[in-house]
N, C-alpha and C positions, 0 to 999 in steps of 0.2 A: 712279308715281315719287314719291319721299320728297319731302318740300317742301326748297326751296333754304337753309341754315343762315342766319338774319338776319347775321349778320358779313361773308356772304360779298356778300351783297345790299349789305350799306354799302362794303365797298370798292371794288366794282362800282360802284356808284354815286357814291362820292367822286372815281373817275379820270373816266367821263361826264361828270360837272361841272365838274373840272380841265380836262380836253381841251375843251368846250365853249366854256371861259372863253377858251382860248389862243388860240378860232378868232374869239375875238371875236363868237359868236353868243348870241343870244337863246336862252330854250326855247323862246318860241313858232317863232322863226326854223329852228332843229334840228326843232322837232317836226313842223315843213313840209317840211322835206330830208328826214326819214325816215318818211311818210305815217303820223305818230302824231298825237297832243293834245300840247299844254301842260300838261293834266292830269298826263299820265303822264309824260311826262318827268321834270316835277319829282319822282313819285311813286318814279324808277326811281332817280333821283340824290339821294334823300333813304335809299334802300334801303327803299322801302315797299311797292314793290311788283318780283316776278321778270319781266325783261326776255323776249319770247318768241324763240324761235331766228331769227325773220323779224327783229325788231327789232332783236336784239343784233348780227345780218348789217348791216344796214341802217347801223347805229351805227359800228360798226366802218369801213364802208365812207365814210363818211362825214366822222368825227374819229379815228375810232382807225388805220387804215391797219395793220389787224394787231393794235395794242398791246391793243385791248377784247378781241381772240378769245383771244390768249395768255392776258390778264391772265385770262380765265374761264374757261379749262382750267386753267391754274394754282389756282384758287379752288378749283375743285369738283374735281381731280383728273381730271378726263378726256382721258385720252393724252399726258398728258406725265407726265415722269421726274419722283421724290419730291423729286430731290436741286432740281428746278425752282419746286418749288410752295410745301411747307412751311406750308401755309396760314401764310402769314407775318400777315394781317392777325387771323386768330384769335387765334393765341397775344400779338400786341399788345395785343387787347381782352379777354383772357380777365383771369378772379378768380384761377383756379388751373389748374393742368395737372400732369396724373400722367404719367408718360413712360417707357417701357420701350426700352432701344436696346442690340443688340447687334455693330452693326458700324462704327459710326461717333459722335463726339459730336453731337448735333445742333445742325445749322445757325445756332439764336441764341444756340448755345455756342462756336461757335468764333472760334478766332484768325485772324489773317489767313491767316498763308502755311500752318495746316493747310487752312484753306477753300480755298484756289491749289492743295494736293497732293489733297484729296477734288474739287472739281472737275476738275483733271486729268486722278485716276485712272478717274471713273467717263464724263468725258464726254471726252476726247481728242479728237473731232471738232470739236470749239467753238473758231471763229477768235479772236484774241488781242483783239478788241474785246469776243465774247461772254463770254471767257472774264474777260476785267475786269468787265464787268456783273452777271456770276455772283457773284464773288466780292465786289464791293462790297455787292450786294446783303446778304450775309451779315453782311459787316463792321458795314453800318448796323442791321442786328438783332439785332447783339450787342452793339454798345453800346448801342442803347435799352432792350434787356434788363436789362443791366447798374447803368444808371442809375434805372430805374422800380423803384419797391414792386410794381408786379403786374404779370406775375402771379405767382403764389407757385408753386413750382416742385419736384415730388419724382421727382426722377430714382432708375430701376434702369438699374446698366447691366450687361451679361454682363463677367465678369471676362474672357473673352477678348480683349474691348475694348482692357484695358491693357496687352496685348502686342501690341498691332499700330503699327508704324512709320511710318504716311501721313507723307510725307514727311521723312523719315528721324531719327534722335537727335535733333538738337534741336530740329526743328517739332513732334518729339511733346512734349518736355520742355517747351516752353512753353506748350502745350496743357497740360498735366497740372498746370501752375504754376498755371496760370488756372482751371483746376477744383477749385484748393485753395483759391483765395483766393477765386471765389465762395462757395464749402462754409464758409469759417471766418468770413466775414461775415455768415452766416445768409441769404444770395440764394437758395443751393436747399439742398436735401434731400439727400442723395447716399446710397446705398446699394450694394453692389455685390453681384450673385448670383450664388454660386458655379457654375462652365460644370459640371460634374461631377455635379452633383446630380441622383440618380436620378429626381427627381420635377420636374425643369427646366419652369416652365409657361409659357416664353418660347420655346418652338420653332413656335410660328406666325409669328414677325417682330415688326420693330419696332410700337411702336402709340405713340398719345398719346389721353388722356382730357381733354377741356378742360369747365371749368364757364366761362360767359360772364358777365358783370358782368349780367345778369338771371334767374341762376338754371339757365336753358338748357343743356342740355349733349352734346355731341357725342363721335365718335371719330373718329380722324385713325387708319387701318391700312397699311403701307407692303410693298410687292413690288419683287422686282427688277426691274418695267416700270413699277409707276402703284402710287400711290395714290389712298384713295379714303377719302370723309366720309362717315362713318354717323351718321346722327340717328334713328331706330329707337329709342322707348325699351329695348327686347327689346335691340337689338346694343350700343346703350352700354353697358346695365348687364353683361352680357358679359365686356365687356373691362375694366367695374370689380371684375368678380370675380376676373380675371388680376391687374391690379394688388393687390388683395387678398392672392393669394397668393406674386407674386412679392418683396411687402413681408416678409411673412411667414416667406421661408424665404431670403431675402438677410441679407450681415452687417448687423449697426445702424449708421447712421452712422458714428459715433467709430470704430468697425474696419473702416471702409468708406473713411474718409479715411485713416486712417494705411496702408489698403495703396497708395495714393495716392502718398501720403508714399515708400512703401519703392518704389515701380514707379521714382519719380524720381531714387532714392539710386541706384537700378543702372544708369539712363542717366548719371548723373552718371560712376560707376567705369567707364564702359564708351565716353566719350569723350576 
C-alpha cells in the first residue's frame, strides 16, 4: 500500500490531540486506554508517525466515539462520498493546486446556499443537523480560502459547468459573482474548456494536483461513489500531464472570465 500523504497524518493527528485535550487526558494516560506508548502517541498527534488499523480503532473508541473513523475516511478517501472529504486539510496546507472540475464548483469555492443546493442535491438523505454540518463545513473553507495567500490556485473548469442551475438563478448568479471577484483579485486562475472539443482530455473526471508547502505532491481523483489520493510519483505526474493539456487547449483566462461575465448577463435578463 502507498505510504499515508503527511498532511493527512497532521490533521489526523491535530484532532487525537484536540479530542485528547477535551478528555482532559494525558498521552501517557490515552496511551494506557489504548494499549500503546507515550512514544507513539505523541508521534501519531504530532503526524509522525501512521496510526495502525488496531490503534486508530482503539482511538476512536476511546476519544473519538466515531469523529477519528469519519475523520480518516474522509482523509484518505475510503468509502465516503467526494462531496464529504475534500481532503479539506490538504488544500489548507498546500503551495499550489491545479484543479480540473466539470460538474460542480469546488467545495472551498463555494457560496453558502450553492453549497445548501450541492449538498442537497447530491446527499438528500442527510438530517437537517448533517445537512448544516455539511454545509458549514464548506462555508469555513471558503472563507479561509478566501482570506489566505496560499494556496495558489489554477482552476479548468468544463464550460458545461456554466449552464448548470444548482439551486436555481440566483444561487448560481451569486456563485458566478464570487468566481469573478475571486478571478479579478488574482486569488485563482480560471480558465474555461470548451465541452465540444474533439480532443476533450477531461473525460476521466474531476481531479486536483496539490504541491504541499514541502515540495511533496499528490492527486486527489474524484467518482460518483469515493474518491481517492494518489501519491505514486508515476499517477501524479499523470494527471500533471492532463492539467497540461487541459491548460493548453482551454480559453486564456481574460476569455475565460469574460464568458463568466456574459453567463451572468443572461441570468440577469432572464430573471
Amino acid at each position: 500500500m502507498p505510504p499515508v500523504p503527511k498532511q493527512v497524518l497532521s490533521r489526523y493527528g491535530r484532532e487525537v490531540a484536540r479530542l485528547r485535550t477535551e478528555a482532559e487526558l494525558t498521552q501517557t494516560a490515552l496511551a494506557n486506554r489504548v494499549q500503546s506508548s507515550k512514544s507513539q502517541i505523541s508521534d501519531v498527534e504530532r503526524g509522525k508517525a501512521s496510526p495502525s488499523p488496531r490503534l486508530r480503532k482503539a482511538l476512536d473508541e476511546s476519544i473519538g466515539f466515531g469523529r477519528l473513523s469519519r475523520l480518516w475516511e474522509d482523509l484518505t478517501g475510503s468509502n465516503r462520498a467526494p462531496w464529504l472529504s475534500e481532503i479539506a486539510s490538504a488544500i489548507q496546507d498546500a503551495q499550489a493546486v491545479w484543479e480540473y472540475q466539470a460538474l460542480a464548483f469546488p467545495g472551498y469555492l463555494q457560496t453558502e446556499a450553492y453549497a445548501r443546493a450541492i449538498v442537497l442535491a447530491s446527499a438528500p438523505w442527510l438530517s437537517p443537523d448533517e445537512l448544516a454540518t455539511s454545509v458549514g463545513e464548506r462555508v469555513t473553507r471558503a472563507k479561509h480560502f478566501s482570506e489566505a495567500l496560499r494556496p495558489l490556485l489554477w482552476l479548468v473548469l468544463d464550460q458545461s459547468l456554466l449552464g448548470r442551475r444548482y439551486g436555481g438563478v440566483d444561487v448560481t448568479r451569486e456563485q458566478l459573482e464570487y468566481l469573478i471577484e475571486l478571478s479579478e483579485r488574482g486569488r485563482i486562475t480560471l480558465q474555461i474548456m470548451p465541452s465540444d472539443h474533439p480532443k476533450h482530455p477531461g473525460n476521466a473526471g474531476s481531479f486536483r494536483v496539490i504541491t504541499m508547502k514541502d515540495s511533496t505532491e499528490l492527486a486527489y481523483v474524484e467518482s460518483a461513489e469515493e474518491g481517492r489520493i494518489l501519491t505514486s510519483s508515476t499517477a501524479v505526474a499523470q494527471r500533471r500531464m492532463l492539467v497540461g493539456s487541459l491548460q493548453g487547449l482551454a480559453w486564456e483566462p481574460e476569455a475565460s472570465l469574460r464568458m463568466v461575465r456574459d453567463e451572468v448577463k443572461r441570468l440577469d435578463s432572464a430573471s
